[in-house]
C-alpha positions as CSV (number, residue, x, y, z in Angstrom):
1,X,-38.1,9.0,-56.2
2,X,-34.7,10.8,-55.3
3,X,-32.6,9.5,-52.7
4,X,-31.5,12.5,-50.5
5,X,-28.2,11.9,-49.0
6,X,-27.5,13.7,-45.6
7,X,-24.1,14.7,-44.3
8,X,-23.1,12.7,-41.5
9,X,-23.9,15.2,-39.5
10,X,-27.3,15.1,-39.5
11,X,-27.0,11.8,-37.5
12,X,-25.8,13.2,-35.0
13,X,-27.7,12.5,-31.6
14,X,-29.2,15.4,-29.5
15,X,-26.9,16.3,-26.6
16,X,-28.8,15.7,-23.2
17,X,-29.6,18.4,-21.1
18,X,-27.2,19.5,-18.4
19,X,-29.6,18.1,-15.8
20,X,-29.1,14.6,-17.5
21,X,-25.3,15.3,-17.8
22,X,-24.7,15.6,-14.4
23,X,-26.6,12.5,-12.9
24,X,-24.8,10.1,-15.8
25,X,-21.3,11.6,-14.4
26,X,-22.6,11.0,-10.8
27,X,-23.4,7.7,-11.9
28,X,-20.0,7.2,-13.2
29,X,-18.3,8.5,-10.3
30,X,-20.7,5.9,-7.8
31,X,-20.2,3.1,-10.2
32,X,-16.0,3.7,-10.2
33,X,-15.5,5.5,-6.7
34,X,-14.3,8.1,-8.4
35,X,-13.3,11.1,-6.2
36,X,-13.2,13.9,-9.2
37,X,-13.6,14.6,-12.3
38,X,-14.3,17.7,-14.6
39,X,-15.9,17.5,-18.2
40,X,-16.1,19.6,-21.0
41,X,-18.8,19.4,-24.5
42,X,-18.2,20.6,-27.5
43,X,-20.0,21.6,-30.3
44,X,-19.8,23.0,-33.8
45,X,-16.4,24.0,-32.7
46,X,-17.5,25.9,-29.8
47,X,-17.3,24.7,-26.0
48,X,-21.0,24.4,-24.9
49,X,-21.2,22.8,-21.3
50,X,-18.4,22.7,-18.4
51,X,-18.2,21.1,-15.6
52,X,-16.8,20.0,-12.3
53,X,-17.6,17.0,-10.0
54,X,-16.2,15.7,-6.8
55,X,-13.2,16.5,-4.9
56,X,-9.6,17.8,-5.6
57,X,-7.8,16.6,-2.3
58,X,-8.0,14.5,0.5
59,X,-9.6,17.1,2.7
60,X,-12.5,17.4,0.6
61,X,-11.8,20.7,-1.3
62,X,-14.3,21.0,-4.2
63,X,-13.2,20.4,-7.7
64,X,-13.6,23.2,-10.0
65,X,-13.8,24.1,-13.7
66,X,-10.7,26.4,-12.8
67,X,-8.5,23.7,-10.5
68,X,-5.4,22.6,-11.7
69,X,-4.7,19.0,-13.3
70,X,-2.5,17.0,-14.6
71,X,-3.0,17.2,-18.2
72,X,-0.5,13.4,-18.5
73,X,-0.8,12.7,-22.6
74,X,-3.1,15.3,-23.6
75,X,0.6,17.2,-23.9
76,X,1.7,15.2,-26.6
77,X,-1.7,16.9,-28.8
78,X,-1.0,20.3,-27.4
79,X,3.1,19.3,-29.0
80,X,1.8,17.7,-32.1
81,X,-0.2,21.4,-33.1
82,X,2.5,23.2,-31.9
83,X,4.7,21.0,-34.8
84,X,2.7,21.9,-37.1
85,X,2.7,25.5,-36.6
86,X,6.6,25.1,-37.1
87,X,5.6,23.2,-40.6
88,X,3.6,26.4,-41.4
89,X,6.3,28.7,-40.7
90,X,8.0,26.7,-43.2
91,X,11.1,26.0,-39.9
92,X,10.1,22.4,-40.2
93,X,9.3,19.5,-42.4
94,X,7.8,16.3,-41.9
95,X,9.8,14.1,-43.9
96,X,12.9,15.7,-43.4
97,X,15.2,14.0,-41.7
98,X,16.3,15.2,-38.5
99,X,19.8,15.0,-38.8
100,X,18.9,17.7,-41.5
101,X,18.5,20.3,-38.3
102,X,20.9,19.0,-36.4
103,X,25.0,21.1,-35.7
104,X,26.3,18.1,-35.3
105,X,25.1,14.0,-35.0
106,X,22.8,13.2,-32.8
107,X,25.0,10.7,-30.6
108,X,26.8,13.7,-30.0
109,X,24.5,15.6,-28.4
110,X,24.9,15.1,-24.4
111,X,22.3,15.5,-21.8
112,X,21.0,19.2,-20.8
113,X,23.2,21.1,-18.6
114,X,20.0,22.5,-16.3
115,X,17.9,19.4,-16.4
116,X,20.3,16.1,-17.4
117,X,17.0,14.2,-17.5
118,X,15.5,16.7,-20.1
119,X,16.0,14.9,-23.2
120,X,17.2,10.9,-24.3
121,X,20.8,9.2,-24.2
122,X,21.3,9.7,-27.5
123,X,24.9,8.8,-27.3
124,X,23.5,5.2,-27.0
125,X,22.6,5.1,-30.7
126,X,26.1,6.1,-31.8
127,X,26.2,2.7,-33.4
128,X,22.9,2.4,-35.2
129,X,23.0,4.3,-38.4
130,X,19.3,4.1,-38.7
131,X,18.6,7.1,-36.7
132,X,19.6,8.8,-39.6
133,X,16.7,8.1,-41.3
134,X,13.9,9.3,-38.2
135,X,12.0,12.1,-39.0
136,X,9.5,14.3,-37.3
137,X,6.1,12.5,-39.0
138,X,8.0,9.2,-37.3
139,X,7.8,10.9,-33.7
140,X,4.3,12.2,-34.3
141,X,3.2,8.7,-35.5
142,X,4.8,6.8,-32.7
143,X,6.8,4.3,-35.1
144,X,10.7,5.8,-34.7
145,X,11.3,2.4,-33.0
146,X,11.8,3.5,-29.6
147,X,10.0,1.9,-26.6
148,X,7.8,4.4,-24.7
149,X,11.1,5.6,-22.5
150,X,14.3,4.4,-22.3
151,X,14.3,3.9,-18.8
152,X,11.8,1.1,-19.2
153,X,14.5,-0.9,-21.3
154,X,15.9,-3.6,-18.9
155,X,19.3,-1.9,-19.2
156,X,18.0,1.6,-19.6
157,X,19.5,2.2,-23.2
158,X,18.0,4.2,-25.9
159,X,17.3,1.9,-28.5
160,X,15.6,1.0,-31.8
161,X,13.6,-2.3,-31.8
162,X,12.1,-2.0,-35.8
163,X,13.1,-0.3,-38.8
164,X,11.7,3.9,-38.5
165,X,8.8,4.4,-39.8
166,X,7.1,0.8,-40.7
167,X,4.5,0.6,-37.5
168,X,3.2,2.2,-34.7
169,X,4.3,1.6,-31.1
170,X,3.5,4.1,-28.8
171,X,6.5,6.0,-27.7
172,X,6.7,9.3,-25.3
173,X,10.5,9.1,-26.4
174,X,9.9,10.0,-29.8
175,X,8.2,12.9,-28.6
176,X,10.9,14.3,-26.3
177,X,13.6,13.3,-29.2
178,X,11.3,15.7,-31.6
179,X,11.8,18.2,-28.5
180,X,15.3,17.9,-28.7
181,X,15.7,19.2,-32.1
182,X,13.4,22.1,-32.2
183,X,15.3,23.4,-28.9
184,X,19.3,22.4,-30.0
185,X,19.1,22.4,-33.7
186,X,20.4,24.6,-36.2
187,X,19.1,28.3,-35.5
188,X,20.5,28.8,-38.9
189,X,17.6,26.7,-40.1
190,X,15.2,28.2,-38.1
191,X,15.3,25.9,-34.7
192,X,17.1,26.7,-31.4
193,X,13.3,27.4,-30.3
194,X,12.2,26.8,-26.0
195,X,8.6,24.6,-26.9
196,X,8.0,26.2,-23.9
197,X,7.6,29.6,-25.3
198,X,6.0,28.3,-28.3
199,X,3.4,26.3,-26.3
200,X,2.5,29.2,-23.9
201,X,2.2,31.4,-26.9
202,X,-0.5,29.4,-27.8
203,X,-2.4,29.1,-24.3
204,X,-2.2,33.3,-24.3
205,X,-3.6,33.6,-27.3
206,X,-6.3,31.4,-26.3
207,X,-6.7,32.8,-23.2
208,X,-5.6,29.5,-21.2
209,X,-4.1,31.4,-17.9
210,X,-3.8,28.7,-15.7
211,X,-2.2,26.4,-18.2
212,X,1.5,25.4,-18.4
213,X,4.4,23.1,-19.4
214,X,6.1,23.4,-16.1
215,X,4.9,24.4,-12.6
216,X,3.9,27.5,-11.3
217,X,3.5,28.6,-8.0
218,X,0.5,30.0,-8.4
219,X,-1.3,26.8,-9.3
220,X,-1.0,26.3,-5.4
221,X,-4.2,27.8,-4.1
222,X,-6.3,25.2,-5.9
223,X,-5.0,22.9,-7.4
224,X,-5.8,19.0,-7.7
225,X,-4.3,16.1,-6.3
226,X,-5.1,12.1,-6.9
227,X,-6.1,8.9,-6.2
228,X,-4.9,5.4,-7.6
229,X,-6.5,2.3,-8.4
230,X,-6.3,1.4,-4.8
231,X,-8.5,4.5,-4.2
232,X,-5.0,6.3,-1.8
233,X,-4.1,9.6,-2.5
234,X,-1.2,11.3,-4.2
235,X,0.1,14.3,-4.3
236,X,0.4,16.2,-7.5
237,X,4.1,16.4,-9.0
238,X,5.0,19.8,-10.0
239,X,7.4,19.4,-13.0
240,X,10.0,21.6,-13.0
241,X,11.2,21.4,-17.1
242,X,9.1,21.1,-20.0
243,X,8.5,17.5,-21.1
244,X,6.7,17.3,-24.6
245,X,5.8,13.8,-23.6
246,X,3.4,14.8,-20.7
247,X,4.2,17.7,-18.2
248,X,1.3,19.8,-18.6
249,X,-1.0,21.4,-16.3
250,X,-4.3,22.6,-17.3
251,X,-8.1,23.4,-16.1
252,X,-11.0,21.8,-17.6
253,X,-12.1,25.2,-18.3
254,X,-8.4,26.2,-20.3
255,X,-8.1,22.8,-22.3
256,X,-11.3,23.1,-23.3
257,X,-11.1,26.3,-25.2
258,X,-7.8,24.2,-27.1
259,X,-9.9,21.2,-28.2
260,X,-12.3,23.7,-29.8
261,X,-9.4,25.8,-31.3
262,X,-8.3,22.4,-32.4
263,X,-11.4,21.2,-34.3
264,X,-12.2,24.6,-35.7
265,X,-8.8,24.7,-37.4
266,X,-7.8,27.8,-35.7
267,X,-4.3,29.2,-35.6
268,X,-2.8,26.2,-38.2
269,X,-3.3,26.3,-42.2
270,X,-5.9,23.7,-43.5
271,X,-3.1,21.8,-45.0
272,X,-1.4,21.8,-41.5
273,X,-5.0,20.8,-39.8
274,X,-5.7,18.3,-41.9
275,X,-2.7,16.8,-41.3
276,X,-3.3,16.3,-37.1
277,X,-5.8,14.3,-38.5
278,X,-5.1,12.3,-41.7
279,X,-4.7,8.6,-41.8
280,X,-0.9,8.4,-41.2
281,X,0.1,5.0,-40.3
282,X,-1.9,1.7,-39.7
283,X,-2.6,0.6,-35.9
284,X,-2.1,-3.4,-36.6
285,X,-2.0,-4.1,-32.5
286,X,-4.6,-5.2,-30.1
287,X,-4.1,-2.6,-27.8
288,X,-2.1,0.2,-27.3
289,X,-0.1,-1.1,-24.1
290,X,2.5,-2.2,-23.8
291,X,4.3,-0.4,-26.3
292,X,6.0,-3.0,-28.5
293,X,3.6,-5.9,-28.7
294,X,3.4,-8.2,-31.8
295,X,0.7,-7.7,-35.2
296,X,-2.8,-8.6,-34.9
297,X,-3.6,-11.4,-37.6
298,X,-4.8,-9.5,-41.0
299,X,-8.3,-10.2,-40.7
300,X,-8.5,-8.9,-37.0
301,X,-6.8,-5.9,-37.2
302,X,-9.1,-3.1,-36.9
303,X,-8.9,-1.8,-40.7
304,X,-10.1,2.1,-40.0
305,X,-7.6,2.6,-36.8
306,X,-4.4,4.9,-37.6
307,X,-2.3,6.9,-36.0
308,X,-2.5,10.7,-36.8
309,X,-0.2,13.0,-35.8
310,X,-0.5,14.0,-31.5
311,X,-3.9,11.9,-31.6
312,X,-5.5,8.6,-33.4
313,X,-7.8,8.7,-36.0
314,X,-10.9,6.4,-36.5
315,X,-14.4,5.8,-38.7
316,X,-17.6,5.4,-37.1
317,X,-21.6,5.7,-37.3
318,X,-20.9,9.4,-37.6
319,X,-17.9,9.7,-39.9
320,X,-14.3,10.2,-39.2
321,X,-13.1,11.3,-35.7
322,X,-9.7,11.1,-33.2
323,X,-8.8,11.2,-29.6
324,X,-6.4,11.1,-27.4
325,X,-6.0,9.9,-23.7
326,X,-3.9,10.8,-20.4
327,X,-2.9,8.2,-17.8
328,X,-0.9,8.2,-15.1
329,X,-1.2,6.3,-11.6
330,X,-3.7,8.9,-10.1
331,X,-4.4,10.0,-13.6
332,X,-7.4,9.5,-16.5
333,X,-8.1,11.9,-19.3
334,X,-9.6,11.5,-22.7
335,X,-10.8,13.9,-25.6
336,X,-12.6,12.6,-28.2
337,X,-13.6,14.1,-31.6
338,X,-15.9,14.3,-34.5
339,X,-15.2,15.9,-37.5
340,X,-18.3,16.2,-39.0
341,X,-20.2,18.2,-36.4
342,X,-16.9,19.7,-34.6
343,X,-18.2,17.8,-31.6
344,X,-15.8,16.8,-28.5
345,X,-15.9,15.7,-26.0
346,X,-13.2,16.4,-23.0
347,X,-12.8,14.5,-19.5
348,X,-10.1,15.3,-16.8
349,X,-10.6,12.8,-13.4
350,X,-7.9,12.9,-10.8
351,X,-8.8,9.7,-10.2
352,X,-7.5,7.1,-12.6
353,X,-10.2,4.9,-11.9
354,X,-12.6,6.8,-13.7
355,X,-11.5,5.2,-16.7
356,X,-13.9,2.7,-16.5
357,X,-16.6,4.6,-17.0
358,X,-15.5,7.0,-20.2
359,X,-16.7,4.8,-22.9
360,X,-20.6,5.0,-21.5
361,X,-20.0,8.5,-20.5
362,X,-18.7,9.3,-24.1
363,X,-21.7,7.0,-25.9
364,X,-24.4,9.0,-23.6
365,X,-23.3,12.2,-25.1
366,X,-22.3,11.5,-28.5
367,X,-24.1,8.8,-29.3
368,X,-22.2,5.7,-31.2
369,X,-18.7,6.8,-32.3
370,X,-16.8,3.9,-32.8
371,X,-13.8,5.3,-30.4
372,X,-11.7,1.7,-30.0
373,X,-11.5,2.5,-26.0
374,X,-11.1,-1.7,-26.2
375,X,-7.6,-0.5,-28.0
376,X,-6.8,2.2,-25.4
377,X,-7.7,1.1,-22.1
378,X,-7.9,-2.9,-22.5
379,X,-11.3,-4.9,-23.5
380,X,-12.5,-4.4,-20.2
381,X,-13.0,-0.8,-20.9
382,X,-15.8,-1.3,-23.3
383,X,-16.7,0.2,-26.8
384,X,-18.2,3.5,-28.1
């Protein structure tokens, strides 16, 4: 007899019926006291099922597929394809050293003359040659050495705490540094770009109109606020300059038409896709906060966890897949992806204690995945 082997897949559960969809977010948001959240599904690369749940405000607007939120982390994915667009225009490489695209050294760069809190004090490195040496798969990868930002440092200094490029410890700074050097390097080598520009040209072509690295006034009419672990409102910050780190606004319905752009492939190379991806560095930590945390023991590290670029990869019951999450105080997002099927699956809550609830939300419609939410969120997050 012949043993027939089936792609992955095949295994792929059923999704559940909108009906069903709805009562296990309901669920969620009883179980959690969650005040909002919007949802998005996925499918061979197309966006099958959106929507919204709850409320947007503290007067009990309703949520919609079209209100604005805060899109936190989800940026730093939306960055990371942008990058590799750059890679395909052959302006940038991954293993080229940033100095490389730099006028001048990087301690000499000063702060922004319209937004002084735009990019890093790089001035503080002056005397640590090893920045030489970062490079833009380092900022992708979270392993340039820096903590998450350097205003968390006890002293507020821009430092590196290991040598570039050896491990992963998650680090919005890295991101903004990257920033830095596609908007002040060398237009001669192709740089001196506004990642504004080059992120909005990608939410036009997708037909993303209420998405944005900075705030508009016309997000006003509906847009959502949030509520914190305490369950108290807060008022949504509208960011003023473009932070690659996290200052996006988005709609459930506008990001969702990216994470299927995303999967598909569409608008980067294969090469350049298959890159966002690949297994790039090893993820040896038990969880991803805080930042700079010591090695798990060998034989407890997860072995299939790595950073990619923008997102972290993972194996499971149905192949190879990545996410990425959003936090802030009032804050919770997560996408998660399969590669086999091109299934996602996208949550925005204005309510960062939603959380809780995203690995059973994300097992009820994908089945068993293996995302390490235990890694993301902290073991009492729970596994999917």
């Amino acid at each position: 007899m012949a043993l027939v082997v089936l792609p992955l897949a095949a295994f792929a559960q059923t999704l559940p019926a909108p009906a069903s969809i709805d009562s296990e977010v309901r669920k969620l948001m009883e179980k959690t006291h969650a005040r909002g959240l919007a949802l998005s599904v996925i499918d061979h690369g197309k966006v099958t099922y959106t929507q919204a749940y709850g409320i947007r405000n503290a007067k009990g607007d309703p949520l919609t597929s079209d209100t604005v939120m805060y899109g936190a982390s989800l940026t730093k994915t939306v960055f990371a394809y942008t990058v590799m667009q750059l890679v395909d225009q052959g302006r940038l490489k991954l293993d080229t050293p940033i100095k490389n695209y730099l006028d001048k050294p990087l301690p000499a760069y000063g702060p922004d003359p319209v937004f002084p809190d735009k990019y890093g004090p790089y001035k503080d490195l002056a005397s640590d040659p090893r920045w030489e040496k970062i490079t833009a798969r380092m900022a992708l990868t979270h392993s340039i050495g820096f903590s998450n930002f350097f205003f968390l440092e006890p002293d507020q200094k821009l430092r590196i705490h290991f040598e570039p490029g050896t491990r992963y410890s998650y680090s919005g700074e890295g991101l903004i540094l990257l920033q830095s050097v596609i908007e002040r390097g060398s237009k001669a080598k192709g740089l001196g770009l506004d990642v504004g520009d080059l992120t909005q040209a990608n939410f036009d072509r997708l037909g993303m109109t209420r998405t944005s690295l900075v705030w508009r006034d016309s997000f006003a009419a509906n847009l959502a606020d949030g509520w914190n672990d305490q369950g108290k409102p807060e008022e949504h910050d509208q960011r003023s300059k473009v932070r690659a780190a996290g200052s996006m606004d988005t709609t459930i319905s506008d990001l969702s038409k990216f994470v299927a752009a995303l999967v598909r492939g569409e608008g980067l190379s294969a090469t350049a896709r298959a890159e966002i991806t690949k297994r790039q560095l090893h993820i040896t930590t038990a969880h991803q906060f805080p930042a700079s945390q010591p090695d798990l023991p060998a034989a407890k590290q997860r072995k299939d966890l790595y950073a990619g670029l923008g997102v972290v990869v993972f194996d499971g019951p149905q192949g190879h897949g990545f996410f990425k999450g959003g936090h802030n105080d009032s804050t919770a997002n997560t996408m998660v992806c399969l590669e086999s099927s091109q299934r996602c699956v996208l949550i925005l809550s204005n309510d960062v204690r939603a959380e809780a609830g995203f690995a059973d939300l994300v097992r009820f419609l994908l089945g068993k995945t293996g995302v390490p939410f235990d890694w993301e969120y902290g073991d009492s997050a729970g596994k999917s």
